[in-house]
C-alpha positions as CSV (number, residue, x, y, z in Angstrom):
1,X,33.9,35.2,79.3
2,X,33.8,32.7,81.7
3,X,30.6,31.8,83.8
4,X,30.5,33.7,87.1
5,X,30.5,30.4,88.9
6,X,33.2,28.6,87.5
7,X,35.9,31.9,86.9
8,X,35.3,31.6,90.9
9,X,35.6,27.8,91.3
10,X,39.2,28.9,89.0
11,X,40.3,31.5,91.5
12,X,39.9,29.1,94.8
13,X,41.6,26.5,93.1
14,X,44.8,29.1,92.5
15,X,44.7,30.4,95.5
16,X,45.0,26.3,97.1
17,X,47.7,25.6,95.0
18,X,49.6,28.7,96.2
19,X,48.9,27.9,99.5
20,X,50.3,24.5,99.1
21,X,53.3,25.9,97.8
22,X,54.0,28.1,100.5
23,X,53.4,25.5,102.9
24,X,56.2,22.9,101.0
25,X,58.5,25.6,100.4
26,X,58.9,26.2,104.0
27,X,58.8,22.3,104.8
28,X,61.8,22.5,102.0
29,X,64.0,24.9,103.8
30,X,63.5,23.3,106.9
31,X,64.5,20.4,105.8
32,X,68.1,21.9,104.2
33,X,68.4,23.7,107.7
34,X,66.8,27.1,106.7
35,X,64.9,28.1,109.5
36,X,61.1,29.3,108.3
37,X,58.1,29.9,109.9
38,X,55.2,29.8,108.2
39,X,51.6,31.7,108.8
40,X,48.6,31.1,106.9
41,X,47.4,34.5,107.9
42,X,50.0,36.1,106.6
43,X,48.9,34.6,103.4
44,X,45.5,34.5,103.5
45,X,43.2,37.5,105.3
46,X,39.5,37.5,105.6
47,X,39.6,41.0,103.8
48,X,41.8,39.9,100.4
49,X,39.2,39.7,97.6
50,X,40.3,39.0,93.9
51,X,44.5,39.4,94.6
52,X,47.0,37.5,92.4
53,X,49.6,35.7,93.1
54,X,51.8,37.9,91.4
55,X,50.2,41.0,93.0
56,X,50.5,40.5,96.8
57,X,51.5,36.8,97.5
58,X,55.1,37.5,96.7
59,X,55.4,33.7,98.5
60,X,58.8,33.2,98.3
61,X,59.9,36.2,100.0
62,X,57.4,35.2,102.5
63,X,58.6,31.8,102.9
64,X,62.4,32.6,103.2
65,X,62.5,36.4,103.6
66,X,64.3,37.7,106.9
67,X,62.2,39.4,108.5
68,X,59.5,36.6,108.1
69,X,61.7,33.4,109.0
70,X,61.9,32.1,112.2
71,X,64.9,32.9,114.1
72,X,68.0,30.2,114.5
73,X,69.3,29.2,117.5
74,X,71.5,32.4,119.0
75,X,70.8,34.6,116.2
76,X,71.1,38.4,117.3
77,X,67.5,39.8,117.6
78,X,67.3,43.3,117.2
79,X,64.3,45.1,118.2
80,X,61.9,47.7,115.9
81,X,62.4,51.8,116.2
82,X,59.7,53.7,114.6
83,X,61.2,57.5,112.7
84,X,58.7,59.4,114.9
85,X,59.6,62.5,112.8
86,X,58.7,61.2,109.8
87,X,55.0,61.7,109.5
88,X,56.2,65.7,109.5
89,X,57.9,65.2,106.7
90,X,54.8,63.0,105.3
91,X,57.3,59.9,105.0
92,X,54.7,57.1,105.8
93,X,53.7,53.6,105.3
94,X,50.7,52.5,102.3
95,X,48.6,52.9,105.6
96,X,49.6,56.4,106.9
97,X,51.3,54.6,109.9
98,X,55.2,55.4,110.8
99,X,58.3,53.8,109.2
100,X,61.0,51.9,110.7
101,X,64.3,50.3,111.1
102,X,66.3,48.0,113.3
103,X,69.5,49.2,114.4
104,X,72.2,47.1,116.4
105,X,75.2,49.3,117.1
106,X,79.0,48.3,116.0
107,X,81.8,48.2,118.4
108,X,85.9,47.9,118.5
109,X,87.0,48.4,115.1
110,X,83.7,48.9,113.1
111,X,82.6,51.5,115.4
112,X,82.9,53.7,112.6
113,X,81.5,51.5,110.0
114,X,78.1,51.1,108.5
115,X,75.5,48.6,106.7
116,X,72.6,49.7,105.7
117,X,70.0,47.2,104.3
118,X,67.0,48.1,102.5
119,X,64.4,45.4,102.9
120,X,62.4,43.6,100.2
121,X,59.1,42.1,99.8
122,X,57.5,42.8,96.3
123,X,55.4,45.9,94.9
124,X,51.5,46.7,94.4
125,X,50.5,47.8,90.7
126,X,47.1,49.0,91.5
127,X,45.0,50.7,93.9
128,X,43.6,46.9,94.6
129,X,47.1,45.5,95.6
130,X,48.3,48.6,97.4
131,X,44.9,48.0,99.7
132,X,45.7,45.0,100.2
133,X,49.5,45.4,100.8
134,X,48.2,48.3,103.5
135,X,46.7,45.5,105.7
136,X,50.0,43.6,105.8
137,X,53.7,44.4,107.0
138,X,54.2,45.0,103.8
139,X,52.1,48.3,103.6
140,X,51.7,48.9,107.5
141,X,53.7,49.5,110.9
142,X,51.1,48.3,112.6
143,X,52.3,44.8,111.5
144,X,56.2,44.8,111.6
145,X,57.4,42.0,113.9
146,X,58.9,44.0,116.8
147,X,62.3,42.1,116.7
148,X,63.7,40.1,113.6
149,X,66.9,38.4,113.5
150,X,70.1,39.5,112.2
151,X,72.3,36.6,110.1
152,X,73.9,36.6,107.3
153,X,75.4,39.7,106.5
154,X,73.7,41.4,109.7
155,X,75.1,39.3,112.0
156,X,77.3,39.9,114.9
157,X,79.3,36.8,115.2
158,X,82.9,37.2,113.6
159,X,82.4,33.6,112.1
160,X,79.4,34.2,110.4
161,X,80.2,37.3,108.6
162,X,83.7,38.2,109.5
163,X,84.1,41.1,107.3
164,X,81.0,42.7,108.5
165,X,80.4,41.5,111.9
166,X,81.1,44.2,114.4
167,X,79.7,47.1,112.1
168,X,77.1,49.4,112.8
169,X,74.0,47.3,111.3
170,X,70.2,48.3,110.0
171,X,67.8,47.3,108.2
172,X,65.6,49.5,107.1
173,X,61.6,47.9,106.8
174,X,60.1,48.2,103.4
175,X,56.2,49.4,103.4
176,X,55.6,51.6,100.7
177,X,55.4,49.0,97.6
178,X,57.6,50.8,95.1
179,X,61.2,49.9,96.4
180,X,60.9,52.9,98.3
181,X,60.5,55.4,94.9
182,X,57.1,56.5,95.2
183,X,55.5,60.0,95.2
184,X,52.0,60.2,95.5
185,X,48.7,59.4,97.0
186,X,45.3,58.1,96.6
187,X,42.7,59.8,98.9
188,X,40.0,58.2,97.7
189,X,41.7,54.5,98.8
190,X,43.5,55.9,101.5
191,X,46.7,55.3,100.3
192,X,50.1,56.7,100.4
193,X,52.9,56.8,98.2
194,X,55.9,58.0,100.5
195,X,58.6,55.8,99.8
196,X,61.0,58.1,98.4
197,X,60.4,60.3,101.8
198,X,60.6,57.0,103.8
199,X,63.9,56.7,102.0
200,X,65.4,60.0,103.1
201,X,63.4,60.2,106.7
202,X,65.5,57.0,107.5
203,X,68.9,58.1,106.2
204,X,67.8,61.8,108.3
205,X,67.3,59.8,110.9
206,X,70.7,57.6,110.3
207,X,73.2,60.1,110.1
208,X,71.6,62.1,113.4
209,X,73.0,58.8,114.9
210,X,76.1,58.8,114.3
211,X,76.3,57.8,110.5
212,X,77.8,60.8,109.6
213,X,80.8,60.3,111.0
214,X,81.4,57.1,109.1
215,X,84.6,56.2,107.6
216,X,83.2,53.6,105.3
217,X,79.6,52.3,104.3
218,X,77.5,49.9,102.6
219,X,74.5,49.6,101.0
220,X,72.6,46.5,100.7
221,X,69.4,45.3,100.3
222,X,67.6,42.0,98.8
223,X,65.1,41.7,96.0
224,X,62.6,44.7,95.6
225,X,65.2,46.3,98.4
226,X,68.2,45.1,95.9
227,X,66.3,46.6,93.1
228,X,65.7,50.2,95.5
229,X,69.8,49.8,96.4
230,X,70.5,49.9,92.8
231,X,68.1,52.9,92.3
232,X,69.4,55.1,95.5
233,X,73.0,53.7,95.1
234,X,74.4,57.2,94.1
235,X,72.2,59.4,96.0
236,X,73.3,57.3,98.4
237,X,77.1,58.0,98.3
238,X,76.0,62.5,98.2
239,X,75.4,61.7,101.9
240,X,79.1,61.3,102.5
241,X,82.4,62.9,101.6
242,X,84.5,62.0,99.2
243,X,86.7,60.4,102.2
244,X,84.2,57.6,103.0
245,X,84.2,54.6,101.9
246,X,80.8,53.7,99.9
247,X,79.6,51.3,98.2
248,X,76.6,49.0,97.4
249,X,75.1,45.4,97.0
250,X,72.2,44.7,95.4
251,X,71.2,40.9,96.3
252,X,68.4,39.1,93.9
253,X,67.6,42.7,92.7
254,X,68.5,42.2,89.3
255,X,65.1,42.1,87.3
256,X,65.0,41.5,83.9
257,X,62.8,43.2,80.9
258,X,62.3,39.6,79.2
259,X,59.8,37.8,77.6
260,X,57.5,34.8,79.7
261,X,56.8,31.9,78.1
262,X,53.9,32.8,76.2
263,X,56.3,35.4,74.3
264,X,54.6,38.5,76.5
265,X,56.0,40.7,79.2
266,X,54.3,40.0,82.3
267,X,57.0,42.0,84.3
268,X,57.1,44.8,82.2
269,X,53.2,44.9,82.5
270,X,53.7,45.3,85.9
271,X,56.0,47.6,86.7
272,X,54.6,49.7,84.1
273,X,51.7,49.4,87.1
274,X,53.4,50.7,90.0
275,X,56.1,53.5,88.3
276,X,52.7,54.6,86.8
277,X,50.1,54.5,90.0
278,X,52.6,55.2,92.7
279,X,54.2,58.5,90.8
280,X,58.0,57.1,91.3
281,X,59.1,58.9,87.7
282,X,60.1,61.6,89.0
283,X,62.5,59.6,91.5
284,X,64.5,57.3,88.6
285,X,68.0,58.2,87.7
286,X,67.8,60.6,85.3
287,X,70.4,59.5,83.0
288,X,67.6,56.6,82.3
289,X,64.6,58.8,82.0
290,X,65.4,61.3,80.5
291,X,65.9,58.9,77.0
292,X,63.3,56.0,78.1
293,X,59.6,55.0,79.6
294,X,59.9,55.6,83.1
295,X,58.8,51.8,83.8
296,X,62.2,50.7,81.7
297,X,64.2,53.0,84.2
298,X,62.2,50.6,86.8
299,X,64.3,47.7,85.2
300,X,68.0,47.5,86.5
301,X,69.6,46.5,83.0
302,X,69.2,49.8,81.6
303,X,70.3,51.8,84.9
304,X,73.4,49.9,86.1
305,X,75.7,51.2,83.3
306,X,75.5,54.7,84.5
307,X,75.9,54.5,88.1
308,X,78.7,56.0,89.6
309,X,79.3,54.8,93.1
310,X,80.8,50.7,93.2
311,X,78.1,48.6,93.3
312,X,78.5,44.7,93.2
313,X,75.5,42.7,91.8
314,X,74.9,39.3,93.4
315,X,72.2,37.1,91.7
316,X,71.2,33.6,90.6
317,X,71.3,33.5,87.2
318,X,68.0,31.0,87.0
319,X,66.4,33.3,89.8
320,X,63.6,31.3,91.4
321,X,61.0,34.7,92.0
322,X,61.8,35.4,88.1
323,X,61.1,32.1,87.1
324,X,57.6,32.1,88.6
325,X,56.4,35.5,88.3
326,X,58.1,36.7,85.6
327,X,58.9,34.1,83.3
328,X,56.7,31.3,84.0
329,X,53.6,32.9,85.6
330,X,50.4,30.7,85.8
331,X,49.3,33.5,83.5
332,X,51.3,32.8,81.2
333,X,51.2,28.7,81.1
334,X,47.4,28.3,81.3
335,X,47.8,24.5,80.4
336,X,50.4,24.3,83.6
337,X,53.1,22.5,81.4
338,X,55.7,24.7,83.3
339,X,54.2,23.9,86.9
340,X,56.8,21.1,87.6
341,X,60.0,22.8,86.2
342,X,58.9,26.3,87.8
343,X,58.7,24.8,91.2
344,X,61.6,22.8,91.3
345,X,64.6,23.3,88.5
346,X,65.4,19.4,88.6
347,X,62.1,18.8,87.2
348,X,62.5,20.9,84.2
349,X,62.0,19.4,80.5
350,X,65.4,19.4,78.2
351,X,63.2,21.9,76.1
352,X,62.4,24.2,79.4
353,X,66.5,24.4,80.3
354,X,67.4,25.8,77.2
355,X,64.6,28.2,77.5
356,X,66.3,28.9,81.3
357,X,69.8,28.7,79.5
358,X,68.5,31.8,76.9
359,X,67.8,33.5,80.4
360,X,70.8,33.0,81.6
361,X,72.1,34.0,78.2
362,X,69.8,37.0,78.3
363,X,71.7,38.4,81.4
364,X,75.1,38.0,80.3
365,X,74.8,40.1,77.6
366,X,73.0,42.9,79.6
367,X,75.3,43.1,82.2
368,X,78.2,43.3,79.6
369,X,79.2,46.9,80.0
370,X,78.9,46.7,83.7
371,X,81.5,44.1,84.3
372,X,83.9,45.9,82.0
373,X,84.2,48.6,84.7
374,X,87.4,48.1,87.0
375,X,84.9,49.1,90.0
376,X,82.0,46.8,90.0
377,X,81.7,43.4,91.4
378,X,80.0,40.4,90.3
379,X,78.6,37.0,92.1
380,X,76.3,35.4,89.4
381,X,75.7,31.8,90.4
382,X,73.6,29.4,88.5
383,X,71.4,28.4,91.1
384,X,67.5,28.4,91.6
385,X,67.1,30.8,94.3
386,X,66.3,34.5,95.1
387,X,68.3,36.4,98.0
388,X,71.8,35.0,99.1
389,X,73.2,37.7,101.7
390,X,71.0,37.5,104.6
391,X,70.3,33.4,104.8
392,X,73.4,32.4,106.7
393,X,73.6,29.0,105.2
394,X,74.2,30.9,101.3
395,X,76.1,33.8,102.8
396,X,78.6,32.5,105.1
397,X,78.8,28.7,106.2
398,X,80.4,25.3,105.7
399,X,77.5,24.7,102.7
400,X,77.5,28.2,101.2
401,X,76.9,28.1,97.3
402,X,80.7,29.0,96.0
403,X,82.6,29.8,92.3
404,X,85.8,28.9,92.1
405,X,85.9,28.0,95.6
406,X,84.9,31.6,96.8
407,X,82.1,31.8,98.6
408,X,79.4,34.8,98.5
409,X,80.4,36.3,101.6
410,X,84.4,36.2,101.2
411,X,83.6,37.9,97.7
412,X,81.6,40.5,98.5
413,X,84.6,41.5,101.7
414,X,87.1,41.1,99.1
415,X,85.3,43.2,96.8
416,X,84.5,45.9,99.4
417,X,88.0,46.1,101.1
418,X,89.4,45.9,97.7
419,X,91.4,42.7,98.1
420,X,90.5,41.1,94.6
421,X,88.7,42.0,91.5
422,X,85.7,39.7,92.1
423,X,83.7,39.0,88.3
424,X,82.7,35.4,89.1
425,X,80.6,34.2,86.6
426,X,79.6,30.4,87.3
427,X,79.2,27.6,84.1
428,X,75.6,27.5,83.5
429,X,72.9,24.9,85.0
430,X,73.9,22.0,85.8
431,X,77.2,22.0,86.5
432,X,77.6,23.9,89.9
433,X,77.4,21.2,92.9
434,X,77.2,23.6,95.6
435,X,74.2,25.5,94.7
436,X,71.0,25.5,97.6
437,X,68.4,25.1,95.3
438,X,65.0,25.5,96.1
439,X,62.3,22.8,95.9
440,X,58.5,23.8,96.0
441,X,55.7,20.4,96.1
């Protein structure tokens, strides 16, 4: 047991080195043309007592997430709409407040099209971290930006995202801490576990404007919203008759049951956490369940083979959130020999690439099955990132990450509209020239 003194001096000194991170990362981005803007008090509150990074930081979703990044110049801003019915139905945030989208209507021949994008932004594993998460937009209404900017594949300009562009458009806010799965509360704390009703108050709320009526649909949604886009994916598709169109993207929502560094399971450990405190059992697919822990069911490799609906999986294969939460967590390199690698991939030891390589490896053979089916699609670049869809720089651009000369957003619209069978696989680290890697001093 450490002394009281020094485990505290140990905690400060984490919390500074995340901090710097956060504050690079976004000097990073800038400098590649990613647009972020970066508040400390996002990071840091005056109530957050004894957090992890792991828990609530979530700094890379914070640095480049969409809804957090300063807006480029004449990028579509699309203001906030709270589901006032929803606290009937108790679909609410961590906090009690109400959920909420943003909705920018399509026009001309998408008029009868839809996107619906699930937002990300991490997960609490205890009744400490959900607090927490309640005080932030991340848990609360009370703090979603009341406009965010739509690029990438919620943009309106025909060059940015011409498969997409004039569709009917949302983005649904994430506050509930389970990729929208949870069932349960916590009196005591104050806490609700309402994402699975969040979930269905926003489709309610959806279809009663207009959604319905659509002739074909997408859902999307990046990281812990990927993850909840491979989870809903077929519930998703019972909204609609069989004459719509549906089909989904998850984007950097491909999470691994593999071991860190130290040979443990950090990840597992943690969603073991949430599926347990935030009751979201009950909501897995059932062909999962009903044979496994409900935490595995948590993990996308063990659902993907048994969904129905066409779902196309974009990911990095050497997926920069993964590779510091997941695989190389401070927790799990206490002497900090993977501090340099985990922050920027160029940096990595010859021993530490392989490690990445088995990964990569790792993947592959998970996703197997999937890509046997005629239906699925498949973007798996070997990059050191997380989230390519909604950056308009990876999505859509001059400079956009490509395999075989495809780039992410002209596979995914051949994909959906059925133009090509898209299973690009990309030659493993370092061999792909047109990745935007991230760098973190």
């Amino acid at each position: 047991m450490l002394p009281a003194a020094l485990s505290s001096c140990i905690e400060v000194m984490e919390r500074l080195t995340a901090f710097c991170l956060v504050i690079s990362a976004a000097f990073s981005l800038c400098k590649c043309g990613v647009a972020a803007a970066f508040q400390p008090q996002q990071v840091f509150t005056a109530n957050e007592t004894n957090v992890s990074l792991l828990e609530s930081l979530h700094y890379l979703e914070s640095v480049y997430g969409i809804a957090n990044a300063a807006a480029p110049p004449n990028a579509l801003m699309v203001g906030l709409t709270l589901i006032h019915g929803a606290a009937a139905k108790g679909a609410v945030c961590l906090d009690g407040t109400l959920p909420g989208y943003h909705f920018h209507r399509g026009f001309g021949s998408g008029a009868n099209s839809w996107i619906v994008n699930l937002e990300g932004g991490g997960w609490c594993n205890n009744v400490r971290t959900c607090v927490y998460r309640k005080k932030t937009r991340r848990g609360s209404s009370k703090y979603f930006e009341r406009q965010i900017a739509f690029t990438g594949i919620l943009s309106d300009k025909a060059w940015e995202n011409p498969d997409f562009y004039n569709w009917n458009r949302v983005k649904v806010r994430y506050c509930d801490g389970a990729s929208f799965s949870g069932e349960g509360e916590n009196k005591a704390a104050g806490l609700h576990f309402r994402g699975q009703r969040i979930y269905h108050a926003a489709m309610d709320e959806l279809m009663s404007k207009g959604m319905r009526n659509a002739n074909q649909v997408l859902l999307a949604g990046c990281s812990a919203g990927g993850l909840a886009v491979i989870l809903h994916c077929d519930r998703f598709r019972g909204l609609f008759p069989s004459s719509t169109k549906v089909k989904c993207l998850s984007d950097g929502g491909l999470f691994m049951d593999a071991p860190d560094v130290s040979g443990g399971h950090t990840l597992r450990n943690f969603f073991n956490g949430v599926v347990n405190l935030q009751g979201a059992k009950r909501n897995l697919p059932g062909t999962c369940t009903n044979h496994r822990n409900p935490a595995s069911c948590f993990f996308p490799q063990n659902v993907i083979n048994s969904i129905r609906t066409p779902l196309f999986i974009l990911n990095a294969a050497y997926d920069a959130w993964q590779v510091q939460e997941s695989l190389a967590p401070p927790s799990a390199d206490p002497h900090g020999s993977w501090h340099l690698c985990r922050n920027n991939i160029g940096q990595c030891s010859a021993s530490q690439i392989q490690f990445l390589q088995g990964f990569r490896t790792h993947i592959l053979n998970q996703i197997k099955g999937f890509a046997a089916s005629r239906q699925s699609g498949i973007f798996l670049n070997s990059c050191f990132t997380h989230c390519q869809s909604e950056r308009q720089d990876t999505w859509y651009s001059n400079y956009s990450p490509k395999i075989g000369n495809k780039a992410i957003g002209k596979s995914v619209g051949d994909w959906y509209f059925d133009r090509a069978n898209v299973k690009s696989i990309d030659c493993p680290y370092p061999c792909d020239r047109t990745c935007l890697n991230l760098q973190f001093h």
